[in-house]
N, C-alpha and C positions, 0 to 999 in steps of 0.2 A: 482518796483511793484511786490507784491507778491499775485497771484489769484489764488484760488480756482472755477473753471466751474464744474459745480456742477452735475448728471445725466444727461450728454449729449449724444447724439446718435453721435460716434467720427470714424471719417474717416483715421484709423491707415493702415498700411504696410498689415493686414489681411482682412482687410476691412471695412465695420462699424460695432461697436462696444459699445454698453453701457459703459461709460468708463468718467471717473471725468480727467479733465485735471487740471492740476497745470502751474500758468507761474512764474519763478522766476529770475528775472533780464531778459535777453534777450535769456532765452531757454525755451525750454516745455519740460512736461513729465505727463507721463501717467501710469508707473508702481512703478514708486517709489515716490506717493505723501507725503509727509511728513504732519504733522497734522496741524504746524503751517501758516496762512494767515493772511492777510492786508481785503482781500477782498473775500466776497463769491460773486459767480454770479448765482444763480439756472437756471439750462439749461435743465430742463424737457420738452420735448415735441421740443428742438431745435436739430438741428444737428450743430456740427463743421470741416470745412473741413481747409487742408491748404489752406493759402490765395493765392489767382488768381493771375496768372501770364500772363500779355499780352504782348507781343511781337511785336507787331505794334497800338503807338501810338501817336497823334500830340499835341506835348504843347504848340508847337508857340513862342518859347521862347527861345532865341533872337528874335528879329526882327518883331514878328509879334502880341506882347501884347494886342491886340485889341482883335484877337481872341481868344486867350486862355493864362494862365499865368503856370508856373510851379507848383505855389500855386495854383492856380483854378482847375486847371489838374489833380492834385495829389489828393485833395480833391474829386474830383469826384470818384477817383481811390478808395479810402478808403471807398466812398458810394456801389460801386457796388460791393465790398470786393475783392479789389483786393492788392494785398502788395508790389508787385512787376510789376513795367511795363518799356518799352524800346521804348526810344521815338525816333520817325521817324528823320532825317537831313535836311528837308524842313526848313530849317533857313537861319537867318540875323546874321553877319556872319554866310555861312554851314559850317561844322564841317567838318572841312577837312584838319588840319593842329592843331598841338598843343595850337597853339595862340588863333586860332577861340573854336576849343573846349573848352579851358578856359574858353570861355567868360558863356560858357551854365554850367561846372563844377560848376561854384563860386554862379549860381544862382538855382540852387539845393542843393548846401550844405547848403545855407541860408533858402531855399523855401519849397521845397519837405517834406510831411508828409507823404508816400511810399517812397519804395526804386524805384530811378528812374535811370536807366541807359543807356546813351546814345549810341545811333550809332553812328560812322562816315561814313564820305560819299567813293562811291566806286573811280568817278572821281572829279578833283580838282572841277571844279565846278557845281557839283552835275548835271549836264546835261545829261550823259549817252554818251559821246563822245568824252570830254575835255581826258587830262593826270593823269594818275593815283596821288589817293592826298596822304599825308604821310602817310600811312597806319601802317609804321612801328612805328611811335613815336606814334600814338592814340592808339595802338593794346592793351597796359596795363588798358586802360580806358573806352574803347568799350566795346558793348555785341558781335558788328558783325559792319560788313560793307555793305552800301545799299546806293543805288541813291533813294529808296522810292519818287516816282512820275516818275521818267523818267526810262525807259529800257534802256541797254546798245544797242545800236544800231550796234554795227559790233561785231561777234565772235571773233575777233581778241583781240580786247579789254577786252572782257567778259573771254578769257581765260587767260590773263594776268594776270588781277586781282585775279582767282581761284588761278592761280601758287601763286602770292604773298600773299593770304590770308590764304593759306595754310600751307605755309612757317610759317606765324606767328599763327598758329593756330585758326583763327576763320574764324566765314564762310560768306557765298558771300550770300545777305537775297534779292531775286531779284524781283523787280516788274520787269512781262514780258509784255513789250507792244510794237509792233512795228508802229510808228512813219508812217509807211510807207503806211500801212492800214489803218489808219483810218479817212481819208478824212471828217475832219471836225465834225465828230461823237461826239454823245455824250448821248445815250441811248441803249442798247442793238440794234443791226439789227435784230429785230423779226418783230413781228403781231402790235404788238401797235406803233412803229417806221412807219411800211408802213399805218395803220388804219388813223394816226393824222396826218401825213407828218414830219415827224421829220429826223433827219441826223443819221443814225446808226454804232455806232461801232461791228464790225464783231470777232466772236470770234478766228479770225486764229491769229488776231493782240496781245492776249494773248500766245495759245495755241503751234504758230510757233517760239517765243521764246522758250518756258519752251520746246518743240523739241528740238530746237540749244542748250539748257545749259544744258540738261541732259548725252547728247552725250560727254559734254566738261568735265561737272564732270567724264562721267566715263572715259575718256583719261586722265585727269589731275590728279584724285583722291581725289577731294578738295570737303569739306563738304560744300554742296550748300542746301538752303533752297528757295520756290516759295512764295512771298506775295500772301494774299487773293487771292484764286486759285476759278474759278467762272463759268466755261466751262466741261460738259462732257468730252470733248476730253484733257482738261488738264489732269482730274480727272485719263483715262486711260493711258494717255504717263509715268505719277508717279506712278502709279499701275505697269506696264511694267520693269520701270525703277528698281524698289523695288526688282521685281523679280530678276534682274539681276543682282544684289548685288550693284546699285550706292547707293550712301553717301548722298542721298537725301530725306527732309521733306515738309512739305508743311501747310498752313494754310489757312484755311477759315472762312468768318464772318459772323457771327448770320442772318442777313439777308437775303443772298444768300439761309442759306438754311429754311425761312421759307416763303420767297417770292418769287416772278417772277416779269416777265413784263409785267404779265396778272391783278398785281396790281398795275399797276404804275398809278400816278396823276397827271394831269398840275401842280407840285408844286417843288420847289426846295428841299423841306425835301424827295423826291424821287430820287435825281443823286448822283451817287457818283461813284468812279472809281476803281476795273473795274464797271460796271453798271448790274444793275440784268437783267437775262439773263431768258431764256428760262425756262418751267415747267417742260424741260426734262434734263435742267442742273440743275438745282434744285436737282430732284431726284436721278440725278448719283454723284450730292456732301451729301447725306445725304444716299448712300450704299459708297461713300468713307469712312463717317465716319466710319459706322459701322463693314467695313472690314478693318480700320486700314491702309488704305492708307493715308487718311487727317488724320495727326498729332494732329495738336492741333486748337484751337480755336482761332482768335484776333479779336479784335473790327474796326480796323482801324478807331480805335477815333479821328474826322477830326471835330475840331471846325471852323464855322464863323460867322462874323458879321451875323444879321438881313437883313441890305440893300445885303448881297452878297451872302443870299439864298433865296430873296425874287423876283427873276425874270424868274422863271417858269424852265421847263427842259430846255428849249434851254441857257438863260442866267447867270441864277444861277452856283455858283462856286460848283467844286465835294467835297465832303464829308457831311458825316455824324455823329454824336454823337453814342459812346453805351456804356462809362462805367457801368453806372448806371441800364442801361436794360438788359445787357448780359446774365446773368445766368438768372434771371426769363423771358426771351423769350425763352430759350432754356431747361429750366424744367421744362416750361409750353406746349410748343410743340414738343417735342423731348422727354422728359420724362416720362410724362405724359400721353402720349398718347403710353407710351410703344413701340416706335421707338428705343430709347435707355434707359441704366440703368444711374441711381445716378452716383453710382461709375464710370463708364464711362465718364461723364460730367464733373467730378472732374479730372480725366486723361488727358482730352484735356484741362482744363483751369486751372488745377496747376499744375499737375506732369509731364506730355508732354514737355510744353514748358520749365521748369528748368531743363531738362535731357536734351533735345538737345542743348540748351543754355551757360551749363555749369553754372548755378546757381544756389548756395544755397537754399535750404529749400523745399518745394513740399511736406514733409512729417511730418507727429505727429508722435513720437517717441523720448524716454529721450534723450536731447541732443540737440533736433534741434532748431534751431532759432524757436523765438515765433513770429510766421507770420502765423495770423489764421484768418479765417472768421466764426462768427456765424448767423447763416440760421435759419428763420420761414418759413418752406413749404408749410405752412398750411396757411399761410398769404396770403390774397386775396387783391387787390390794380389796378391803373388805371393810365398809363402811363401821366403826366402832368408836359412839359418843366417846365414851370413857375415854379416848384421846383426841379431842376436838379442843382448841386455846379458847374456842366460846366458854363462859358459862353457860349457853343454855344447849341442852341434850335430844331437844323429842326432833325427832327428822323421820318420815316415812321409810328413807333411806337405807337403814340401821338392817345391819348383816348383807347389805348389795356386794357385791363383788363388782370391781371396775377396775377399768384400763384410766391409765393415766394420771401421774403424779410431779406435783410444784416440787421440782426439788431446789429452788432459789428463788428468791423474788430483791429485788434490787429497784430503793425508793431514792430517787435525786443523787443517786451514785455510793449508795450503801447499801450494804448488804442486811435486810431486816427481816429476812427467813432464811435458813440453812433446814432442809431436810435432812433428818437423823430416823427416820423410821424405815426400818430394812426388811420389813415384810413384801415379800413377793410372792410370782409363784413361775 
């Protein structure tokens, strides 16, 4: 394919830019467009940024195609303009050996319309306690290594695995939750937990891991990163830690910082793990953003069935949906509202996570993979499952109204989203 993007508002290395991009075969460029094209696309009044990169997300695949497929997944991925994402090990076989990796390789290379690249798991089986799994055969094929859903439960272990992840270069991506705390919980332990009678999880049961692994990174020296970080007191131990020169990032999801527990609803499209937290953790992860302690952004894309979010906070399974919502909840309220800049938001959801990652692309400039998302700002719209490429539906989100919509997303110089939804206002 050869395109001509025509007067677009372009998100280069100096910043944005009025600037005509060209894609020809699977790179872009911007200063050396050549006359001839296949394709004009007039980009007046859009912007282009590089395409999103998410770092924690659930395809479901192996093992659990009910809720989500690699195809369905990836699709979503390309609606929310994302090009690049990195799918959590909660599988059938978990990836934790060359054999079981296989099994999720062969159905990405077949499936996937984003670049989708797996994690392995940290222990053999993905528990947070078993023996360490081949880390060394998956290392060529991995973004990183993570138990995503279970904490490592003894430092002992936790440090093992930094030694040996280190060794092979990539890093330790850690949900911190201890096991030990959280007696049945399953909503933040605030106002609404004791208000309705509900079982709470306490935020030490996060905060007193990501303690223990910061201390470990900086004895070990091994680049360790915190899944959806969702607590004040997290927000400050990575602040600290930063200062002190550890090898440590950290991410949080769009919800965390536009919600609490002060909006939470008898509904399953409200739980998800960690769970929203207090209007004062809220606040201390959206001055993390903005001072550069939280890294980057991820959705912790958690598809399920209907029947297996439809039995309130107490019964409903954790997760939640957000490719598709990501950036217009957070350039609608974070942007918008002048909490933070454009450019900023493009930092934590394309360039952030391909620099700590160690993957390609994040930038417009001659030469780079053509992995782009084009943006209408200006586009006004209303959050409605019923047309989401996920299978899975429950999202806090549902009937929001927001500014900003993917109307393209373009993976390695194809085109793998076209918006066709003409709802404005």
């Amino acid at each position: 394919m050869t395109t001509l993007f025509k007067n677009a508002t372009v998100f280069t290395p100096a910043g944005f830019e009025k600037r005509d991009v060209f894609v020809s075969g699977s790179s872009v460029f911007v200063d050396a467009v050549p006359s001839g094209y296949e394709t004009l696309i007039d980009c007046t009044d859009m912007v282009i940024v590089p395409g999103f990169t998410d770092v924690h997300v659930h395809f479901r695949e192996p093992g659990f195609f009910y809720k989500e497929t690699i195809k369905t997944g990836s699709a979503a991925a390309a609606a929310g303009g994302y090009t690049c994402v990195c799918t959590m090990p909660n599988l059938k076989p978990v990836p934790a050996d060359m054999q079981s990796l296989q099994t999720q390789l062969s159905i990405i290379e077949k499936d996937a319309s984003v670049r989708v690249i797996p994690y392995g798991t940290i222990t053999r089986n993905q528990d947070g306690r078993s023996a360490l799994s081949d880390m060394e055969a998956m290392a060529p094929y991995v973004c990183a290594f993570s138990d995503d859903g279970k904490g490592l439960q003894t430092g002992e272990l936790m440090e093992a695995a930094m030694e040996k992840a280190k060794a092979l270069g990539k890093l330790i991506v850690a949900h911190c939750e201890d096991e030990s705390l959280l007696h049945g919980g399953y909503i933040h332990d605030g106002g609404y937990a004791k208000a309705h009678g509900h079982k709470g999880i306490c935020s030490e049961s996060e905060w007193g891991q990501v303690q223990r692994d910061v201390l470990l990174a900086e004895k070990t020296g091994a680049p360790y990163h915190v899944c959806h970080i969702s607590t004040k007191e997290t927000v400050g131990i990575i602040r600290q830690a930063k200062a002190r020169g550890v090898d440590v990032t950290c991410e949080t999801g769009p919800h965390y910082l536009v919600l609490c527990d002060e909006d939470l609803q008898e509904d399953g499209r409200f739980k998800m793990n960690p769970p929203l937290r207090s209007s004062s953790d809220r606040d201390a992860l959206i001055e993390g953003i903005c001072d550069g302690t939280i890294d980057m952004i991820a959705t912790d894309h958690a598809p399920h069935s209907e029947e297996e979010k439809s039995k309130g906070l107490a019964g409903s399974a954790f997760g939640i949906v957000g490719l598709e919502t990501c950036f217009p909840i957070l350039y609608t309220h974070l942007v918008k509202k002048g909490i933070i800049t454009l450019e900023k938001l493009v930092e934590l959801m394309s360039v952030n996570p391909r620099k700590r990652f160690g993957l390609e692309g994040g930038v417009i400039e001659d030469g780079a993979p053509a992995d782009l998302a084009v943006l209408d700002l200006r586009r006004q719209w209303t959050v409605d499952p019923d047309r989401f490429l996920t299978k899975g539906r429950a999202t806090p989100f549902e009937g929001w109204k927001l500014y900003g919509k993917v109307i393209m997303t373009v993976v390695n110089g194809e085109i793998v989203y076209e918006e066709t939804d003409t709802e404005s206002k």
